[in-house]
N, C-alpha and C positions, 0 to 999 in steps of 0.2 A: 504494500500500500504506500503512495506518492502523496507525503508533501502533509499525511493527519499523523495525531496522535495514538498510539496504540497502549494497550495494557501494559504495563511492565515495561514504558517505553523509559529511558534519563537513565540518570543516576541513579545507584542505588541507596539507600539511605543508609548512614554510618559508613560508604567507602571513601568519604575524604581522610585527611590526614589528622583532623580532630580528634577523633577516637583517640587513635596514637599517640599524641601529645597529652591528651587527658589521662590515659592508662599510665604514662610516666609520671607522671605531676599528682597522680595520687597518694603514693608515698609520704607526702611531703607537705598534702593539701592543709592542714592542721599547723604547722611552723609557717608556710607561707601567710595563712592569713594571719595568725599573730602578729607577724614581724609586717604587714601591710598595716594592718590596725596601729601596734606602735610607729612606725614611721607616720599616717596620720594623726597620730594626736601630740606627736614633737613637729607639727603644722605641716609636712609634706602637701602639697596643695593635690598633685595627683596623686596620693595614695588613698587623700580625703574622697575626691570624686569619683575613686575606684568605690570605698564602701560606701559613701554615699547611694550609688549608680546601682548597687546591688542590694541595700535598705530599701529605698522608694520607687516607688514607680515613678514613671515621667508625668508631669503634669500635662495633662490635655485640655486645650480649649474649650471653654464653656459656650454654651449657646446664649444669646440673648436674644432680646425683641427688639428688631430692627423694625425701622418706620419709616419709609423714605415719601418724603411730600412730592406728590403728585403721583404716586403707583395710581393710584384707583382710580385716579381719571385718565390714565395712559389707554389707549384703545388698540395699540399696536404691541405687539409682542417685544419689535425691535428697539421704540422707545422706550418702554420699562428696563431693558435693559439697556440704552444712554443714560437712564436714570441713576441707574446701579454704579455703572463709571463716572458718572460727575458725582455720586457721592462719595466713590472712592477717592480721584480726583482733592475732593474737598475734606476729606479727613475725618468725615463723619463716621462712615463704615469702613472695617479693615478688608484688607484686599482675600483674606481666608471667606469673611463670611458674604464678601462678591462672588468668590468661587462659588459658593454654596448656592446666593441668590439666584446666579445665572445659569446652575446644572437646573435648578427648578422652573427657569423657564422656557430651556431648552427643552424639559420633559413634557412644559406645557406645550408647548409645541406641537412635538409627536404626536401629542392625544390630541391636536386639533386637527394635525396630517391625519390622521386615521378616524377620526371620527367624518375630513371632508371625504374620505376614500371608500368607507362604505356607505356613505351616504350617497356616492354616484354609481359604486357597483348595482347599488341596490336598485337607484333610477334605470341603468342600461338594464337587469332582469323584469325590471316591470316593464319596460318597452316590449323586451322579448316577448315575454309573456302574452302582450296584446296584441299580437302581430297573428 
């Protein structure tokens, strides 16, 4: 088969050199993190971000309510999103939750593609039909 994916297609999992390196460093895993932990707390700045980085999870962006003046009178798909960029532009909304605004009205989109597509399939079958 040309050019798809097949079952049991890549790599196989655990054949990089990881493994390897982790089966050696096992030994040893117990003295390496003490001696990581002390070298953070005589202020090591990267040994701090080492444990840090394995304590916490990474902070992820929260959602807010975004309100951009004039959405709801925009009539056009393509002006709401001019909208979106002049409030990026302007400093009001961060450019993450533009990405976000404009996957949503790209999707709106689609569902307006496809709501005008079977709305004419469905005209050319009633034509047929009365023919």
């Amino acid at each position: 088969m040309k050019g798809g994916a097949r079952q049991g297609a890549g790599r196989k999992k655990g054949s990089g050199q990881a493994a390897h390196y982790r089966a050696m460093l096992e030994p040893y895993a117990e003295e390496l993190i003490q001696r990581v932990v002390g070298m953070a707390k005589e202020g090591d700045m990267a040994a701090l971000r080492l444990c840090l980085d394995r304590l916490c999870a990474p902070l992820r962006p929260t959602d807010r309510l975004v309100t951009i003046e004039g959405m709801a009178d925009a009539k056009e798909l393509s002006d709401k999103g001019e909208l979106v960029l002049v409030n990026v532009a302007k400093g009001e909304i961060t450019p993450s939750e533009a990405q976000h605004l404009m996957t949503a009205i790209s999707s709106q989109a689609r569902i307006i593609e496809v709501d005008e597509l079977e709305r004419r399939v469905a005209e050319l079958e009633q034509g047929i039909e009365t023919r």
